[in-house]
C-alpha positions as CSV (number, residue, x, y, z in Angstrom):
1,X,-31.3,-11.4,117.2
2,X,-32.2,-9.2,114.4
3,X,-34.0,-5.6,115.3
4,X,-37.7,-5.2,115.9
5,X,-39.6,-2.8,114.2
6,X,-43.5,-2.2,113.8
7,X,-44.6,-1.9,110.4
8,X,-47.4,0.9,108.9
9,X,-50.1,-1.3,110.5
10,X,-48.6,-2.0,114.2
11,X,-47.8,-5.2,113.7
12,X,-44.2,-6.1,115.4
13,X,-41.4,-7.3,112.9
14,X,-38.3,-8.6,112.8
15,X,-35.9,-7.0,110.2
16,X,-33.3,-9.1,108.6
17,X,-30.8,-7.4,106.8
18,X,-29.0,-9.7,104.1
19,X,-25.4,-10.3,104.0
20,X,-25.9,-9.2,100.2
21,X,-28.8,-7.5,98.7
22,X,-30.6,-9.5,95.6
23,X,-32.5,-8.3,92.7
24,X,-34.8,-10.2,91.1
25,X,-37.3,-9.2,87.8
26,X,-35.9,-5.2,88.5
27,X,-36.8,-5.4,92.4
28,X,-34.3,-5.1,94.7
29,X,-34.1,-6.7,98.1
30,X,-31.7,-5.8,101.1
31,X,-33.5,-6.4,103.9
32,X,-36.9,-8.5,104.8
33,X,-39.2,-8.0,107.7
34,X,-40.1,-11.1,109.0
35,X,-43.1,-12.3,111.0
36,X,-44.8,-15.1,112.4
37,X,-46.2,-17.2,109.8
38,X,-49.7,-16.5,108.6
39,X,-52.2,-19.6,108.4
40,X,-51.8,-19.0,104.4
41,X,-48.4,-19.7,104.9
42,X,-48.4,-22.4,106.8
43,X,-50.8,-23.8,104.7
44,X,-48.6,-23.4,101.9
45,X,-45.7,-25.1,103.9
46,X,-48.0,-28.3,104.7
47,X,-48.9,-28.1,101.0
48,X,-45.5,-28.5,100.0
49,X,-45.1,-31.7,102.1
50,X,-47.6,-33.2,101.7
51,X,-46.4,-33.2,97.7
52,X,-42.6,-34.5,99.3
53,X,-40.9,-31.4,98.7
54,X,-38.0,-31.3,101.0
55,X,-37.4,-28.8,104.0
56,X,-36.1,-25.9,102.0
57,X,-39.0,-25.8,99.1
58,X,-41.8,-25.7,101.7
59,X,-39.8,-22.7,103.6
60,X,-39.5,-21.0,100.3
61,X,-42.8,-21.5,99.1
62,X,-44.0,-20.3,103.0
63,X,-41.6,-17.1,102.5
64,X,-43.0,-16.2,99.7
65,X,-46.2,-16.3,100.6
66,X,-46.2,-14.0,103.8
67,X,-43.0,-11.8,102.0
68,X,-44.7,-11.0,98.4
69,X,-41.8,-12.5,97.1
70,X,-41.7,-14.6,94.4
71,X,-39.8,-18.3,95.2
72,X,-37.4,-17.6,92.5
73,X,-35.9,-14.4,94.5
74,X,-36.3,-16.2,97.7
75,X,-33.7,-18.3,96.3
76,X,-31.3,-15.9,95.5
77,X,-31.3,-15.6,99.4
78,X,-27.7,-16.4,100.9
79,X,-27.3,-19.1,103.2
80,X,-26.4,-17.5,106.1
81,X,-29.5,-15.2,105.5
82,X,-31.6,-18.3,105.4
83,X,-30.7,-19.2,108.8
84,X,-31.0,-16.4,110.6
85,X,-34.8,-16.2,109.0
86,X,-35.3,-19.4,110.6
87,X,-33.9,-18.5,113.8
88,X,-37.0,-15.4,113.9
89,X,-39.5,-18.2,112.5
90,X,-38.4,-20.7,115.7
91,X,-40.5,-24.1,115.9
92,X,-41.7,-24.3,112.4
93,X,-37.9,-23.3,110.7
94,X,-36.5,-25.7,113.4
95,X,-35.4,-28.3,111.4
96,X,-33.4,-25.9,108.9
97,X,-31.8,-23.9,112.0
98,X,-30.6,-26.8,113.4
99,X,-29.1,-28.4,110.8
100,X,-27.6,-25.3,109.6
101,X,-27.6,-23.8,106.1
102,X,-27.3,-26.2,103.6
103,X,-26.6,-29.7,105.5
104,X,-28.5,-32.4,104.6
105,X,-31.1,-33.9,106.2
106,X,-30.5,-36.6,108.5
107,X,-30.8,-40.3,106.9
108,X,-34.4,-42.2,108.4
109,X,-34.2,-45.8,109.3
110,X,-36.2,-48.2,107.1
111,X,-39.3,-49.3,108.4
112,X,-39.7,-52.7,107.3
C-alpha cells in the first residue's frame, strides 16, 4: 500500500507515486494524493453511467473531480498507476482492480 500522509488541512491521504511523471497543458504530475471519494465525485461517477460510459470514463471523470485534474491528463496516467489508485479507492474502483489494468469487461448474458 502506498504511504499516508496528511495534507495542509489534516485530512489523511494516500500518496501514489507514478511509475512515470506526466505533463499535461505545462503542469507536471508525479505523484497524486488520493482520497476517499467526495459526494461530488461520486456524483460525477453515477453521472457517467447513467450516460453508459464504461468503467474507466466514470473513474476518470471521478478523478478528476476530487484531483483538480483535468480528464485529459488523467489519461496520460499509466496502467499500472491506474490500478494501484483503485486499490486506495476499494469498493467503488473494485471493478477496475479486479479486472486489472486494461482487461475488458466481462461479457453479460442476454436477458431475453
Amino acid at each position: 500500500m502506498a504511504p499516508r500522509d496528511t495534507d495542509a488541512k489534516g485530512r489523511t491521504m494516500t500518496k501514489v507515486t507514478l511509475s512515470r511523471p506526466i505533463t499535461h497543458d505545462g503542469r507536471a504530475y508525479d505523484a497524486l494524493d488520493i482520497d476517499e471519494p467526495t459526494v461530488g465525485a461520486i456524483e460525477a461517477y453515477e453521472n457517467a453511467k447513467v450516460a453508459r460510459k464504461g468503467d474507466m470514463t466514470a473513474m476518470i471523470e471521478m478523478l478528476a473531480h476530487d484531483l483538480d485534474m483535468p480528464a485529459d491528463a488523467v489519461r496520460c496516467l499509466r496502467s499500472s498507476d491506474m490500478a494501484r489508485i483503485a486499490e486506495v479507492l476499494g469498493p467503488l474502483a473494485a471493478g477496475f482492480a479486479a479486472r486489472g489494468a486494461g482487461a475488458p469487461s466481462s461479457p453479460t448474458a442476454p436477458t431475453s
